[in-house]
C-alpha positions as CSV (number, residue, x, y, z in Angstrom):
1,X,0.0,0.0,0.0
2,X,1.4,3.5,-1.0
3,X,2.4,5.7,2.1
4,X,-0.2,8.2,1.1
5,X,-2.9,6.0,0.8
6,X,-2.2,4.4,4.6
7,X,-1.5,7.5,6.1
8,X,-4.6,9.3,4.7
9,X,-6.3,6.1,6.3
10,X,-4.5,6.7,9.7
11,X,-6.0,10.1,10.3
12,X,-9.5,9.5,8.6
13,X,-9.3,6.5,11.4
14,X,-8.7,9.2,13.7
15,X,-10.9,11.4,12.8
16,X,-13.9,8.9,12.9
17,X,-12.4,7.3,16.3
18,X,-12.5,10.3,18.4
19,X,-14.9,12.8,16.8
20,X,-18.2,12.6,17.6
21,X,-19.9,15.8,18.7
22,X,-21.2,17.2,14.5
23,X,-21.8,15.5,11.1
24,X,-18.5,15.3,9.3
25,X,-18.5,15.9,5.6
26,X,-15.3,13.8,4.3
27,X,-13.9,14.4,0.7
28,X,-14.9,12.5,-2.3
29,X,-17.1,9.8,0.3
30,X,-20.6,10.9,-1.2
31,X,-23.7,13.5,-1.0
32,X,-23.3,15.5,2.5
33,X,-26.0,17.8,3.3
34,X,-24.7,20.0,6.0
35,X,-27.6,19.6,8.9
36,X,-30.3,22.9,9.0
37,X,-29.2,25.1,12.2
38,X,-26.7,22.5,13.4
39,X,-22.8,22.8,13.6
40,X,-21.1,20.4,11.6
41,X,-17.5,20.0,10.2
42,X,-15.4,19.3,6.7
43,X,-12.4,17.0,7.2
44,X,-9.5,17.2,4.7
45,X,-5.8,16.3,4.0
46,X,-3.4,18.3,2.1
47,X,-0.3,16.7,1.4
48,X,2.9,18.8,0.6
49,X,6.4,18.4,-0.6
50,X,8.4,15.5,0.5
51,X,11.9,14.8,1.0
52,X,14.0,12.1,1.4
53,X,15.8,11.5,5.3
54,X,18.1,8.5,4.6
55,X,19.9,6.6,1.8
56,X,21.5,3.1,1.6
57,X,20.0,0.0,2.4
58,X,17.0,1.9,4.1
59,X,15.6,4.5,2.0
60,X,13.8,6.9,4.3
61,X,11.2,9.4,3.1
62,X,9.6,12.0,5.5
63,X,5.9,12.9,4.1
64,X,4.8,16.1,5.1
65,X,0.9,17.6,4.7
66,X,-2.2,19.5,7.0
67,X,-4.8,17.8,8.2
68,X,-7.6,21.0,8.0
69,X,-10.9,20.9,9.3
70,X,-13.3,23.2,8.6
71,X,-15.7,24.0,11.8
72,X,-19.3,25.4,10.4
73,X,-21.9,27.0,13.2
74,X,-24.8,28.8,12.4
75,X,-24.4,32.5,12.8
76,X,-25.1,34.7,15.2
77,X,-24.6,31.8,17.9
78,X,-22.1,34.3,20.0
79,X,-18.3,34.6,20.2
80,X,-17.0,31.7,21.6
81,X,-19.2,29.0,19.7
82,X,-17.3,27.6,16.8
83,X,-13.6,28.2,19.1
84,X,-15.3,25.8,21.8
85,X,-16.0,23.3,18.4
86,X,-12.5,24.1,17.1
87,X,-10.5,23.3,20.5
88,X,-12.4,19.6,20.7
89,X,-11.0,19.0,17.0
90,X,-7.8,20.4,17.7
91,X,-7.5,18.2,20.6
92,X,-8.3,14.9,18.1
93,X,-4.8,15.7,16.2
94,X,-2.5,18.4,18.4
95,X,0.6,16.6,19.2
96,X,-0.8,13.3,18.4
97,X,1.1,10.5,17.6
98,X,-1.3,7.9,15.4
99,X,0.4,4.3,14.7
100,X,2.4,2.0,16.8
101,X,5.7,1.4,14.6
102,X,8.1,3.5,15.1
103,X,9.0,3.9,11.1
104,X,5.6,4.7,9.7
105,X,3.9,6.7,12.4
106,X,2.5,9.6,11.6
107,X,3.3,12.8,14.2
108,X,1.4,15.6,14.5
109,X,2.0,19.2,15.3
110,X,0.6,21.6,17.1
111,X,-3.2,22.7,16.1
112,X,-3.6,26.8,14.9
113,X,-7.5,27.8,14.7
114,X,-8.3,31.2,12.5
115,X,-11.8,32.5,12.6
116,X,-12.6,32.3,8.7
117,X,-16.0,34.6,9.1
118,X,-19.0,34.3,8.2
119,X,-20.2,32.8,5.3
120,X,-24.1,33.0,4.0
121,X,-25.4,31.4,7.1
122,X,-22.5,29.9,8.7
123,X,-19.5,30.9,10.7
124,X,-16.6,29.3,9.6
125,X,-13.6,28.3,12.0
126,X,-10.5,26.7,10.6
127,X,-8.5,24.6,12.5
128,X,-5.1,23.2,10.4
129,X,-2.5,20.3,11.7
130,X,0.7,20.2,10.3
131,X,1.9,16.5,10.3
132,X,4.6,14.2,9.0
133,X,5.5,10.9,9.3
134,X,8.3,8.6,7.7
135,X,8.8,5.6,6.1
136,X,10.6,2.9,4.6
137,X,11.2,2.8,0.9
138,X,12.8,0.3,-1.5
């Protein structure tokens, strides 16, 4: 299996393991209808540039990327609404560590939330998780 594939399955394990105060919409995984006057949140991965940590009979590759979830309230629910939503996701992947191996684990940094605005009839928090983790090529 390709180190993208299994570490986008790590943190959508994650994410499904520890989250379960709103809907989630996930990418690509069919219709979502956000719920009418209810919080609710997008999950995503970005990956980004990777570079290579090792040569020689163990080929080491560091993978780098952002998990970013997007937190959705209604508006006008007061100031401290979507934050309280956006510090129970942050605490899902802030300074996680998600797998047991020690080559292959995926380790996660510390969350940043930004207040996006609002948006038609949501409020929209942003919550973003810079990650890497390293494995083994041939």
């Amino acid at each position: 299996m390709a180190a993208f594939e299994e570490t986008s399955q790590m943190l959508h394990l994650q994410m499904r393991s520890y989250w379960i105060f709103t809907p989630v919409e996930y990418e690509n995984a069919g219709e979502f209808t956000p719920p009418r006057e209810q919080p609710w949140v997008r999950f995503r991965i970005y990956e980004e540039p990777s570079e290579q940590q090792g040569m020689g009979m163990t080929n080491l590759t560091r993978n780098w990327g952002r998990v970013v979830v997007q937190v959705f309230i209604p508006v006008y629910r007061g100031p401290d609404a979507g934050r309280q939503l956006a510090s129970l996701v942050a605490q899902v992947f802030s300074r996680q560590v998600i797998g047991a191996q020690p080559v292959g684990k995926i380790q996660c940094r510390t969350a940043s939330v930004e207040a996006i605005g609002k948006s038609e009839a949501w409020y929209q928090h942003n919550v973003t998780v810079p990650f890497y983790r390293t494995t083994i090529g041939t």
